[in-house]
C-alpha positions in Angstrom: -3.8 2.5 0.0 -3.7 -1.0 -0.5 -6.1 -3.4 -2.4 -6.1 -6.5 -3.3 -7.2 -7.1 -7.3 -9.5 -10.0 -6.1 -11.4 -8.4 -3.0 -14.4 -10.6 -1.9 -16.2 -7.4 -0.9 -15.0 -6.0 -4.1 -12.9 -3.3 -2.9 -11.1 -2.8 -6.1 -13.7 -1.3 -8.1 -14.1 1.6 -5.8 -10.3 2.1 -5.1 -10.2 1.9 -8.9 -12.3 4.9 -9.4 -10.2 6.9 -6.6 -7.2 6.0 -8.3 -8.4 8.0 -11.3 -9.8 10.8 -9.6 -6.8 11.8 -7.8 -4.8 11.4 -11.1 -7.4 13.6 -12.8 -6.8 15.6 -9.5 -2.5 15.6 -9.4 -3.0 14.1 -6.2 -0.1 11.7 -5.3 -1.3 9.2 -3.4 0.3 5.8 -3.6 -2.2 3.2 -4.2 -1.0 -0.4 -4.8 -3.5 -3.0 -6.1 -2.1 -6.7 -5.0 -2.9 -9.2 -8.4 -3.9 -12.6 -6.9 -5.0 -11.3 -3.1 -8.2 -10.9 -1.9 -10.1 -9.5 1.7 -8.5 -12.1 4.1 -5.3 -12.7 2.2 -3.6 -9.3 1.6 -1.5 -9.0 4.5 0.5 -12.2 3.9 3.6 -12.2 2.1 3.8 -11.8 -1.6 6.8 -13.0 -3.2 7.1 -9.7 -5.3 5.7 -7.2 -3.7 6.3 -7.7 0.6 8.0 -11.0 0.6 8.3 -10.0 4.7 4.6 -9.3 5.0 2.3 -6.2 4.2 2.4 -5.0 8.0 6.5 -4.9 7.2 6.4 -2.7 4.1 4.0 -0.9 5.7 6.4 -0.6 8.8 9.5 0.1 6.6 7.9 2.7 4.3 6.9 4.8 7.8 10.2 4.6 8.7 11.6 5.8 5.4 9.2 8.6 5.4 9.7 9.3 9.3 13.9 9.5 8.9 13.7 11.8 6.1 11.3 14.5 7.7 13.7 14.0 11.3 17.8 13.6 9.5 18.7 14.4 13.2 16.5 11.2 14.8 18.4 8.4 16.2 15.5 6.1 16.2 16.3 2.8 14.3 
């Protein structure tokens, strides 16, 4: 999940208070909170975080997780 800290429908709060549940929980969910970004702005590069855009890292981290379930896959 991915929030930006400055959400003009003030998404952060409630993403907040998931974030703490599932650690109560042990869940291991990755949950990244984007300082500076808010409901229109999160999907365009960060400089830190996705310099290549959020749909990118979101691309790239399927991929990651895709090619090590499927060692045998020749997709890119």
């Amino acid at each position: 999940m991915i929030v930006g800290l400055e959400d003009t429908y003030y998404l952060d709060a409630p993403v907040r208070l998931l974030a703490q549940e599932l650690e109560r929980l042990g869940g291991d969910a990755d949950i990244l909170f984007v300082p500076g970004r808010d409901h229109v702005d999160l999907f365009a590069p960060h400089p830190e975080l996705y310099p290549a855009g959020l749909v990118q890292r979101i691309e790239d981290a399927m991929w990651t997780r895709f090619r090590a379930a499927h060692p045998q896959s020749r997709c890119p």
